[in-house]
C-alpha positions in Angstrom: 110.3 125.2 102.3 106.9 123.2 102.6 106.1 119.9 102.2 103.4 118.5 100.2 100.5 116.6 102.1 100.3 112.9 100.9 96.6 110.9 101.2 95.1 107.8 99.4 92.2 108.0 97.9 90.7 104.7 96.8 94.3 103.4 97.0 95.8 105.8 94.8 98.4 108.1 96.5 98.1 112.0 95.7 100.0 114.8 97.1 98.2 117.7 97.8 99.0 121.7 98.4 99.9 122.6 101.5 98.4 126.1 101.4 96.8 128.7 99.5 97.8 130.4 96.4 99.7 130.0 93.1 101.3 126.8 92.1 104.5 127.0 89.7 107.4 124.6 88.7 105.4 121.6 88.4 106.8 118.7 87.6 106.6 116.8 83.9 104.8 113.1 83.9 106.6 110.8 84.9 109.5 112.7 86.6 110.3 110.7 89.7 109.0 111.8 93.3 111.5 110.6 96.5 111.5 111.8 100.0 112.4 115.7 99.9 113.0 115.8 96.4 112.0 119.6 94.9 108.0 119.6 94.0 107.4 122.9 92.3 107.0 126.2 94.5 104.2 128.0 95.9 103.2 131.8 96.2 101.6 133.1 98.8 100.9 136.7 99.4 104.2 137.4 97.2 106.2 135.2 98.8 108.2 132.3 97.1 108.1 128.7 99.3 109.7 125.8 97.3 107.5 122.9 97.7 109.3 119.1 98.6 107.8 115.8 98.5 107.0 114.2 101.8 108.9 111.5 103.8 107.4 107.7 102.7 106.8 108.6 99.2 108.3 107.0 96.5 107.3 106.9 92.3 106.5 108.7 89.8 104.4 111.4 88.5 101.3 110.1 87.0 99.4 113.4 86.4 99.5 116.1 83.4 100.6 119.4 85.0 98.5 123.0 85.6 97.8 124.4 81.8 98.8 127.8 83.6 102.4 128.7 84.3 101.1 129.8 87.8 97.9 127.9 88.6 95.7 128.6 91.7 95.7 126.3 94.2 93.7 126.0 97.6 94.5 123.9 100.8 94.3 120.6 99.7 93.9 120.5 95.9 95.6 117.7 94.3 98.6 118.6 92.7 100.1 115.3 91.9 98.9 111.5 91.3 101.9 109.1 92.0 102.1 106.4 90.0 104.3 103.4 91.7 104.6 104.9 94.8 104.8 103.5 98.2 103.7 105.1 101.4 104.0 104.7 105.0 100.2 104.6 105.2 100.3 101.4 102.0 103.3 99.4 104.1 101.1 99.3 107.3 99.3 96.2 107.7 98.2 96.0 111.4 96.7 93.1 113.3 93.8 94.1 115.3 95.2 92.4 118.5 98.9 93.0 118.3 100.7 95.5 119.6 103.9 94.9 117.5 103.9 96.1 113.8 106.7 94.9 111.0 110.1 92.5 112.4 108.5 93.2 116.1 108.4 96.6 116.0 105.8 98.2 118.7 103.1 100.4 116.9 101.1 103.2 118.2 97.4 103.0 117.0 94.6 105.6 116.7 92.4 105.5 119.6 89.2 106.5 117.4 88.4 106.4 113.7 89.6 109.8 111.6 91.8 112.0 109.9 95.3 111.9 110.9 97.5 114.9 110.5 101.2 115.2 111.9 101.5 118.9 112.3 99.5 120.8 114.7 98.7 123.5 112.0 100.4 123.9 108.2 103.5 124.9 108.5 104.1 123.6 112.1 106.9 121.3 112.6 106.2 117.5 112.6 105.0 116.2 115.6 105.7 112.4 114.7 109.3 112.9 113.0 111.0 110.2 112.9 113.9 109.6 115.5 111.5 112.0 117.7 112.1 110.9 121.6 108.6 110.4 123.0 107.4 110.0 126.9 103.8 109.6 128.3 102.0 112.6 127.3 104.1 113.4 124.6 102.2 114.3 121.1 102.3 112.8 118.1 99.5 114.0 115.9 95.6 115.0 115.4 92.8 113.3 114.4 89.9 115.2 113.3 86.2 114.1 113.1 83.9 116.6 112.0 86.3 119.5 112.1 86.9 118.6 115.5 90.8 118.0 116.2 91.8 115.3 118.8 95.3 115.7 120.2 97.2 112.5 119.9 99.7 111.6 122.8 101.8 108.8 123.2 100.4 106.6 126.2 102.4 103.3 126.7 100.0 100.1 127.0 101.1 96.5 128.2 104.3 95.8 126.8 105.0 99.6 125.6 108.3 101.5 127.5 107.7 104.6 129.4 110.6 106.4 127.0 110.4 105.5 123.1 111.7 106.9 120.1 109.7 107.1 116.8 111.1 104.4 114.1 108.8 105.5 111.5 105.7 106.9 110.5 103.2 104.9 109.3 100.2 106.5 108.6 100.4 109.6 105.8 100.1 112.7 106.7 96.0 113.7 106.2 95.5 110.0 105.5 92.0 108.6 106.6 92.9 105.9 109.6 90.5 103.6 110.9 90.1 102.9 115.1 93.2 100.9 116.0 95.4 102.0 112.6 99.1 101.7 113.2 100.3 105.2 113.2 103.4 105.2 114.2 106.5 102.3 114.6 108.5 102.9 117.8 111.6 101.5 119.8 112.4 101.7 123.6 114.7 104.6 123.9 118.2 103.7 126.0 
């Protein structure tokens, strides 16, 4: 199983392929798209991998699908526009000063200006998965600049606890994040 790759582009949401190779299944327009709902499938080198819509995604299908039963696809073709949706990435709204994101919840924010990814590698397991237990050098995602990947580890600041837990992600996976973008909402862990 892989999961889609969900970025905004001029505030539209799309998910993208994963990986190389041939897309099948796709969904009809305006079939609904939820959290680890089925997405189509992709083959790679012969094998099968069912495709699943990511975490913080919610709508509809906006786009027509592939004219080809089995379409080829590269890393980060769109495969979907969502219409409706919501993402983690759209409910962030940080202050520049504060360190506290939605209800008083503690954010984590990039330390330079990038693209954020929450796996080391495709197919790597999330770094920044929710409920995740985090301490200081513990990390949470990559920002690239220039095809230049920058490890991103949790380092508490001012009123941030030495031992947190990861409430929710709130920047999309290979979204573009500005310096000092929430990424992440965390709790002190007990």
């Amino acid at each position: 199983m892989l999961e889609l790759v969900a970025r905004e582009v001029n505030g539209r949401v799309q998910l993208v392929s994963p990986g190389v190779g041939w897309f099948s299944g796709a969904l009809a327009r305006g079939e609904s798209l939820t959290a680890g709902a089925h997405a189509g499938f992709l083959w790679t080198l012969g094998v099968r991998r069912r495709l699943v819509v990511p975490s913080g995604i919610e709508g509809s299908v906006g786009s027509k699908p592939p004219a080809k039963t089995r379409a080829p696809v590269g890393y980060g073709d769109v495969l979907y526009e969502v219409v409706a949706a919501t993402s983690a990435r759209s409910a962030a709204a940080p202050t520049k000063e504060s360190r506290s994101g939605a209800a008083g919840e503690l954010v984590v924010r990039a330390s330079q200006a990038g693209r954020f990814y929450h796996r080391s590698a495709p197919g790597e397991p999330l770094l920044c998965a929710v409920g995740r237990e985090l301490e200081v050098g513990t990390p949470i995602g990559l920002i690239e600049v220039m095809k230049t990947f920058t490890q991103v580890v949790y380092r508490p600041e001012r009123d941030m606890p030495a031992k947190a837990k990861i409430l929710r992600v709130l920047a999309a996976d290979a979204a573009d994040v500005d310096q000092g973008a929430a990424l992440i909402a965390i709790a002190p862990r007990e």
